[in-house]
N, CA, C and O atoms as CSV, one atom per row, in Angstrom:
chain,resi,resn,atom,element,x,y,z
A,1,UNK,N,N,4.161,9.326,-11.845
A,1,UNK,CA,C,2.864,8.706,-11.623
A,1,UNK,C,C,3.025,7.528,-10.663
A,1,UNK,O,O,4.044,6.847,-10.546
A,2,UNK,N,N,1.533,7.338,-9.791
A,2,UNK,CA,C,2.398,6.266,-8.582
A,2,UNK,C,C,1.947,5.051,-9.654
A,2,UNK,O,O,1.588,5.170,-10.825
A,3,UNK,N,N,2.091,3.848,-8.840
A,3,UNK,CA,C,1.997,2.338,-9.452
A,3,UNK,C,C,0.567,2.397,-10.084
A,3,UNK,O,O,-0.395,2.964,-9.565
A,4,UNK,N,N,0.564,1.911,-10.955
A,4,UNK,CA,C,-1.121,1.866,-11.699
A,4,UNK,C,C,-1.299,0.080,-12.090
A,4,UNK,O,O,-0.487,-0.822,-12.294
A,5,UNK,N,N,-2.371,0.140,-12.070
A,5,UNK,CA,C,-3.071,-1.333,-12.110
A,5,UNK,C,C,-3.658,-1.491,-13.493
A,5,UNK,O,O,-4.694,-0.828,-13.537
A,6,UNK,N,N,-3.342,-2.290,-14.997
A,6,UNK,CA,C,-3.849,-2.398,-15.886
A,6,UNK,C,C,-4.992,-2.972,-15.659
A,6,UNK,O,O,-4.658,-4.078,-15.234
A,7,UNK,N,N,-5.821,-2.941,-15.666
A,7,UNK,CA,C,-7.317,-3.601,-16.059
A,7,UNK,C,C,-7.508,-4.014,-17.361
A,7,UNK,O,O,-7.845,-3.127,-18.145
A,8,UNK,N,N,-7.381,-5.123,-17.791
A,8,UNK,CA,C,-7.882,-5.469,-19.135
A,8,UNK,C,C,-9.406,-6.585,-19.573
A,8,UNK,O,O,-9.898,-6.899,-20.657
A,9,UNK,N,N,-9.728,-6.891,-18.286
A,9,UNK,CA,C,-11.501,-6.777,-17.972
A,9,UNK,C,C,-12.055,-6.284,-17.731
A,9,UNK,O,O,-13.216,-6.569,-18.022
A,10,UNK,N,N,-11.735,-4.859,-16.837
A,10,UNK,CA,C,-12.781,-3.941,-16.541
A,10,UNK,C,C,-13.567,-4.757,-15.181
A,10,UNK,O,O,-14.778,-4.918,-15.034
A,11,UNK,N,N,-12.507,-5.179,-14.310
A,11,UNK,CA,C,-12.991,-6.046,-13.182
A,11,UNK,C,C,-13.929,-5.146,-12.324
A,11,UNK,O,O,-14.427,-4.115,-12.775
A,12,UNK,N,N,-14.154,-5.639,-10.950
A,12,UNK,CA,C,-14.961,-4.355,-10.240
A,12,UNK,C,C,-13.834,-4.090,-9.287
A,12,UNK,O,O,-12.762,-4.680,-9.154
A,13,UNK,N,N,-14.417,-2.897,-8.558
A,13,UNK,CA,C,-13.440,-1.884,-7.239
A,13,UNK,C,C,-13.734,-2.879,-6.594
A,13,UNK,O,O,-14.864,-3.367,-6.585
A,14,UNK,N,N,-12.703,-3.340,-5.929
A,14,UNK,CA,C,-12.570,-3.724,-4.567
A,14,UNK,C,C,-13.863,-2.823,-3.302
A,14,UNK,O,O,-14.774,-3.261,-2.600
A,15,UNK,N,N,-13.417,-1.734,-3.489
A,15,UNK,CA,C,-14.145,-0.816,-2.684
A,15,UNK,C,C,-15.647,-1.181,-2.817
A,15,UNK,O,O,-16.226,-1.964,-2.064
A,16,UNK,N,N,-16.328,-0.388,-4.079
A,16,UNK,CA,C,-17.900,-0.185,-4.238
A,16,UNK,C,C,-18.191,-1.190,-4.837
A,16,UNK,O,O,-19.394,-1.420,-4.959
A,17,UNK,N,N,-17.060,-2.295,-5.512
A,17,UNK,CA,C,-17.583,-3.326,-6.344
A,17,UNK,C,C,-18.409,-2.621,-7.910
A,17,UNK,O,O,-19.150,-3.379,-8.536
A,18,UNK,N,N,-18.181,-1.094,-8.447
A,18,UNK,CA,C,-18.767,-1.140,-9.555
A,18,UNK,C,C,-17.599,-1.075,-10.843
A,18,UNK,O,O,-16.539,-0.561,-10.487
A,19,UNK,N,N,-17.639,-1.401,-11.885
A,19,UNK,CA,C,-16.710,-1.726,-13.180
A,19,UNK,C,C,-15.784,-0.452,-13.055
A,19,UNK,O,O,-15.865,0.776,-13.083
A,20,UNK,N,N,-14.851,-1.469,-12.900
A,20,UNK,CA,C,-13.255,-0.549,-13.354
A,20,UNK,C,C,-13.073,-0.592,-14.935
A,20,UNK,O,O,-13.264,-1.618,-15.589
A,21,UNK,N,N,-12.658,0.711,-15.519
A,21,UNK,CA,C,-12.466,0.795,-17.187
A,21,UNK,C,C,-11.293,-0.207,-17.686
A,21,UNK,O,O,-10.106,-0.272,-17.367
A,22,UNK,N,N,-12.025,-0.911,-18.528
A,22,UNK,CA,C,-11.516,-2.039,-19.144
A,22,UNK,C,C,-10.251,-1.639,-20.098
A,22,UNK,O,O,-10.420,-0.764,-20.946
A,23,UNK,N,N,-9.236,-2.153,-19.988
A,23,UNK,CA,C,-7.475,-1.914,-20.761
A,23,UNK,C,C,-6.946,-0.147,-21.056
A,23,UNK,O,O,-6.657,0.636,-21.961
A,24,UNK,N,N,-7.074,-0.246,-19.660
A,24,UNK,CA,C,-6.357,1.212,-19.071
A,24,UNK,C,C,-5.796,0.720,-18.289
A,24,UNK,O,O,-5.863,-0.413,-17.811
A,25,UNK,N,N,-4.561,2.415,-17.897
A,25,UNK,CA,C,-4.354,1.686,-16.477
A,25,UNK,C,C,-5.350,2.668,-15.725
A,25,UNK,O,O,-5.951,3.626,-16.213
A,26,UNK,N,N,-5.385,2.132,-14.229
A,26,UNK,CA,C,-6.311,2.693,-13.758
A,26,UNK,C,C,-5.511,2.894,-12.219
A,26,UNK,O,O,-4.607,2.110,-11.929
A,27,UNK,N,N,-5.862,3.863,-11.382
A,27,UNK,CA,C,-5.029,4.085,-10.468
A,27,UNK,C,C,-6.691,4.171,-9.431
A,27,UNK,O,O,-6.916,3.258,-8.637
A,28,UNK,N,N,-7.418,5.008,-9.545
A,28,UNK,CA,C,-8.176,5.544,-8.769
A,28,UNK,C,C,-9.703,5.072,-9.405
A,28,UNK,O,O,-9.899,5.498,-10.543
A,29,UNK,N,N,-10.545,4.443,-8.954
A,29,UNK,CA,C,-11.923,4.076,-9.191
A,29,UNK,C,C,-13.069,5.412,-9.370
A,29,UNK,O,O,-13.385,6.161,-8.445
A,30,UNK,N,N,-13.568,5.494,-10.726
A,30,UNK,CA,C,-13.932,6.022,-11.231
A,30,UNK,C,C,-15.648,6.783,-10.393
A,30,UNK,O,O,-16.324,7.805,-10.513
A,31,UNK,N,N,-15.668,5.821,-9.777
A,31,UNK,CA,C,-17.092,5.129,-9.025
A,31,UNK,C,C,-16.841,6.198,-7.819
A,31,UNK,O,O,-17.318,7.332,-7.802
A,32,UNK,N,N,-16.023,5.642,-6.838
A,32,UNK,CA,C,-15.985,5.793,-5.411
A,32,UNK,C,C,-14.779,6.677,-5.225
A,32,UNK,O,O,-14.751,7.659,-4.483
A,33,UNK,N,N,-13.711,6.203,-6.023
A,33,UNK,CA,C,-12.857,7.671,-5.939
A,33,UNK,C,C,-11.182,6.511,-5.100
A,33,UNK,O,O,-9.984,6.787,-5.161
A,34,UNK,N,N,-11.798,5.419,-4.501
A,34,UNK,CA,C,-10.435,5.209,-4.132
A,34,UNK,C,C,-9.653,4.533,-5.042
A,34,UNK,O,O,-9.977,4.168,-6.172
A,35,UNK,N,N,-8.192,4.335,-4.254
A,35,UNK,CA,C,-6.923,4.538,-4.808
A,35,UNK,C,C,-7.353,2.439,-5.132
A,35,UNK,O,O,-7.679,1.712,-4.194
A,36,UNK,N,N,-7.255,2.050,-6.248
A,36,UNK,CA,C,-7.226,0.959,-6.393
A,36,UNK,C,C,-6.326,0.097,-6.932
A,36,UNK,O,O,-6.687,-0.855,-7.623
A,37,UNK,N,N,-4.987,0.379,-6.641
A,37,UNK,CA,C,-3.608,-0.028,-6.348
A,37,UNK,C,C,-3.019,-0.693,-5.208
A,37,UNK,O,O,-2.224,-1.623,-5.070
A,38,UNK,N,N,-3.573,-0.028,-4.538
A,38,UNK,CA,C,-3.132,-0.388,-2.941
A,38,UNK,C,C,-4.071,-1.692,-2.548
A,38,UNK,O,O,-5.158,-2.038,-3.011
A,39,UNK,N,N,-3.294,-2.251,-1.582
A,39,UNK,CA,C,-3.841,-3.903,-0.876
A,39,UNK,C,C,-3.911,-3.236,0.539
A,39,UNK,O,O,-3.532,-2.093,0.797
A,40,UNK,N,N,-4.471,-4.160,1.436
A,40,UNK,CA,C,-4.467,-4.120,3.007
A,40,UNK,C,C,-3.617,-4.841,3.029
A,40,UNK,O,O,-3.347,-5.527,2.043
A,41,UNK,N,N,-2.625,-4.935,4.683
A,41,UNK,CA,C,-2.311,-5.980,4.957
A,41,UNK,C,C,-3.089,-6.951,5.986
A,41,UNK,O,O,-3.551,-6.598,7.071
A,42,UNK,N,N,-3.141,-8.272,5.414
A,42,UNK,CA,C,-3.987,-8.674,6.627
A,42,UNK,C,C,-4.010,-8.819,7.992
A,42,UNK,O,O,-5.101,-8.896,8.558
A,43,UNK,N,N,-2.740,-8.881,8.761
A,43,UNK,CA,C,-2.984,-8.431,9.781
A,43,UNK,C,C,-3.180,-7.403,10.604
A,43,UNK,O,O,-3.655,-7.459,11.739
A,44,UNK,N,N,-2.765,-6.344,9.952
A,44,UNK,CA,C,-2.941,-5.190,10.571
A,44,UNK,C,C,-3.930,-3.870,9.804
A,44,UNK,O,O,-4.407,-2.892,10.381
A,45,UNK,N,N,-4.034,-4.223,8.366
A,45,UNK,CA,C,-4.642,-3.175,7.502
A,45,UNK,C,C,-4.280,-2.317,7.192
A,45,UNK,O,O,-5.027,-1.659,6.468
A,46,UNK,N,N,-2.793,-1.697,7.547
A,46,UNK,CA,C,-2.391,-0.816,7.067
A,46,UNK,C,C,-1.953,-0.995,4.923
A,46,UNK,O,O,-1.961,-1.889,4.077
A,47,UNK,N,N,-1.697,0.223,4.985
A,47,UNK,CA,C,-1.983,-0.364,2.927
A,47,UNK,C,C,-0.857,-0.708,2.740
A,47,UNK,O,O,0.122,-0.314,3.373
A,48,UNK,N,N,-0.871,-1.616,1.697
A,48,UNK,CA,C,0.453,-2.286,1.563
A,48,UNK,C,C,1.064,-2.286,-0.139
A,48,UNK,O,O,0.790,-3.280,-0.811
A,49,UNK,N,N,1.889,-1.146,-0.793
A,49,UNK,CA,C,1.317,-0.904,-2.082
A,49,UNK,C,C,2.160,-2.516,-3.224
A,49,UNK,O,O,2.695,-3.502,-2.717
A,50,UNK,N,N,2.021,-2.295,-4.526
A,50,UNK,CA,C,2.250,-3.645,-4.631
A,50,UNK,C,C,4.017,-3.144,-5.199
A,50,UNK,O,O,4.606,-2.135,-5.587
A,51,UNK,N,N,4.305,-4.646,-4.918
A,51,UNK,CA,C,6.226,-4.636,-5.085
A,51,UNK,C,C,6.506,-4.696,-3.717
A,51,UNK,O,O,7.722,-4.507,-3.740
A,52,UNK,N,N,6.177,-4.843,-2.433
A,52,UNK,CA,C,6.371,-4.565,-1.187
A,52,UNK,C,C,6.426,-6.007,-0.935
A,52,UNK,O,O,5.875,-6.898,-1.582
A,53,UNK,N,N,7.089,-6.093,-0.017
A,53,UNK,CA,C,7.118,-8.007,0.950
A,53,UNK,C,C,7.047,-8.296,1.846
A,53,UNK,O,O,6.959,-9.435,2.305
A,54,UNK,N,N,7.077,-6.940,2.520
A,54,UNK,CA,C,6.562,-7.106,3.994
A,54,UNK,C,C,5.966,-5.661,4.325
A,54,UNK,O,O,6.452,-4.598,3.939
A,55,UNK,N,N,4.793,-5.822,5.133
A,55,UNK,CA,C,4.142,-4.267,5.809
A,55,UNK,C,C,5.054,-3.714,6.948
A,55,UNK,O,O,5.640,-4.236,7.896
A,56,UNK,N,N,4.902,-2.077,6.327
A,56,UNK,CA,C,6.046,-1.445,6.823
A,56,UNK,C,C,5.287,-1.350,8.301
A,56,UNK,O,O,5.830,-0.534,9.046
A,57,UNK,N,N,4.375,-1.889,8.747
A,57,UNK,CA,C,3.612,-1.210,10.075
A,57,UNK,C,C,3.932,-2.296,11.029
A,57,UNK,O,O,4.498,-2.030,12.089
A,58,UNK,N,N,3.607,-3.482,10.716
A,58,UNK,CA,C,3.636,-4.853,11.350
A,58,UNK,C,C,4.873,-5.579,10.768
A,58,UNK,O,O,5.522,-6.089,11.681
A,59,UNK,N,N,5.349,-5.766,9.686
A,59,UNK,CA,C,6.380,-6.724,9.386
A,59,UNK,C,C,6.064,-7.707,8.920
A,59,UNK,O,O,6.944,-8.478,8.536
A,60,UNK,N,N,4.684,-8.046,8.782
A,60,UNK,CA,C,4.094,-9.422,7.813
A,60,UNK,C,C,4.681,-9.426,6.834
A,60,UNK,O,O,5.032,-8.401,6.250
A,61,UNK,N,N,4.926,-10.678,6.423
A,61,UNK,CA,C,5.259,-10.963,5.267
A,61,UNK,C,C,3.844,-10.802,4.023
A,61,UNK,O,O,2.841,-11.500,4.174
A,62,UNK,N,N,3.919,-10.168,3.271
A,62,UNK,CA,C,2.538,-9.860,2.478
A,62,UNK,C,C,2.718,-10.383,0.881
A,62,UNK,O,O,1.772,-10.618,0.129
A,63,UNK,N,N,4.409,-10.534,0.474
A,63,UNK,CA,C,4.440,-11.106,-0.470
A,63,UNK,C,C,3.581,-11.950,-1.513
A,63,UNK,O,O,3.467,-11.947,-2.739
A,64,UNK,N,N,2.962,-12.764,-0.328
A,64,UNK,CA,C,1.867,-13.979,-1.010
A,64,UNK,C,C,0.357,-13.464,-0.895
A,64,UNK,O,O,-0.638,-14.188,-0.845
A,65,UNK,N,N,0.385,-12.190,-0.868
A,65,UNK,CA,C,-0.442,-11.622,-1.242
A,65,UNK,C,C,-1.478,-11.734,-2.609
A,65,UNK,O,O,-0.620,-11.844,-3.485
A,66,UNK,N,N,-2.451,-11.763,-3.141
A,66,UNK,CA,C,-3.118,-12.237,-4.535
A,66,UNK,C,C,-2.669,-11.170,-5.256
A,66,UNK,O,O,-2.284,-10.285,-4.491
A,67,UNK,N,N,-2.530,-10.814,-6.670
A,67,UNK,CA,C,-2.524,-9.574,-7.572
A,67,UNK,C,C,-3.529,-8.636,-7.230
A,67,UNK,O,O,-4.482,-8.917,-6.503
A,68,UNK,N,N,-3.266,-7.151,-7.915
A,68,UNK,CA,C,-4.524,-6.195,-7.682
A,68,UNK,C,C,-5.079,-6.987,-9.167
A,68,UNK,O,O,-4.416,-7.461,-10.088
A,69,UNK,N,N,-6.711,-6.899,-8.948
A,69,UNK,CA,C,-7.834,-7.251,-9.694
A,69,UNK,C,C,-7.389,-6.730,-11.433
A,69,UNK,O,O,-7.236,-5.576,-11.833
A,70,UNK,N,N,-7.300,-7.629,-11.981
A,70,UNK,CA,C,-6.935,-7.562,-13.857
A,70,UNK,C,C,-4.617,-7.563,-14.011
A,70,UNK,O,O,-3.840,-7.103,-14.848
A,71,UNK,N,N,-4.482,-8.140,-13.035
A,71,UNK,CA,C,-2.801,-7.683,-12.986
A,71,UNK,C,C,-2.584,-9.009,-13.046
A,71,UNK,O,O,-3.547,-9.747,-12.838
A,72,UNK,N,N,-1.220,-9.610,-13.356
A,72,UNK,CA,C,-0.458,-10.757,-13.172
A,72,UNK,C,C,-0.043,-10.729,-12.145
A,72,UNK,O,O,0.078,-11.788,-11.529
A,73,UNK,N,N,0.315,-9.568,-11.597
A,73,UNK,CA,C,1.271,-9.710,-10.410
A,73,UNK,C,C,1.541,-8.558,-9.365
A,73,UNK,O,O,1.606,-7.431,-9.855
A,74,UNK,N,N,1.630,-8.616,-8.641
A,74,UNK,CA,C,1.711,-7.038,-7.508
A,74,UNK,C,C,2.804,-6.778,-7.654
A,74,UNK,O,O,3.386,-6.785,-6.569
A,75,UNK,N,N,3.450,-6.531,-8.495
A,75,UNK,CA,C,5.075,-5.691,-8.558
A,75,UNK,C,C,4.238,-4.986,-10.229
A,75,UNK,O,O,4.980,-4.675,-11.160
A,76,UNK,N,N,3.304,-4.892,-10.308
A,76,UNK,CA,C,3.191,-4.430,-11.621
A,76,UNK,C,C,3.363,-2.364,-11.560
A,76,UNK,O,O,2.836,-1.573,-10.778
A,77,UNK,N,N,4.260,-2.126,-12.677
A,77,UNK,CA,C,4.442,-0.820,-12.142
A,77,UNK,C,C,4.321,0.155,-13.008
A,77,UNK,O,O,4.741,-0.230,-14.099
A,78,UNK,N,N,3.851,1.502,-13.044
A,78,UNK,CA,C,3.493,2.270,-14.440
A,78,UNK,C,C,4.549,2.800,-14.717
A,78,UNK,O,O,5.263,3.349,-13.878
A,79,UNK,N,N,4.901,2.687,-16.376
A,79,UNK,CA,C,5.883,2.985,-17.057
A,79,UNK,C,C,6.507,4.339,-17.303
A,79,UNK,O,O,7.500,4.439,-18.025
């Protein structure tokens, strides 16, 4: 299974902005269908998944990147 994102608020998609299911993990938005694991990077936008420290496209450093929405931390990884 790829990296999954616990939600334990039931935050919204990034994407459509409608409620992600609250203390699951959740990989894919129920709503809109995308992958809601994955980050952009900001300079370039290519996806940047979490545990990564730099974008494999550009070389940014992305580390200091924020968590995906309901996570502690972007290295969070499904068991």
């Amino acid at each position: 299974m790829p990296y999954a994102s616990v939600i334990e608020t039931g935050g919204p998609c990034a994407f459509c902005t409608n409620p992600l299911p609250a203390g699951r993990a959740v990989v894919f938005c129920p709503h809109c269908g995308m992958n809601v694991t994955l980050a952009q990077c900001p300079a370039c936008s290519s996806e940047v998944e979490p545990g990564w420290h730099y974008c494999v496209t550009c070389g940014r450093d992305v580390g200091a990147l924020p968590p995906m929405p309901g996570t502690t931390a972007r290295d969070t990884k499904a068991q």
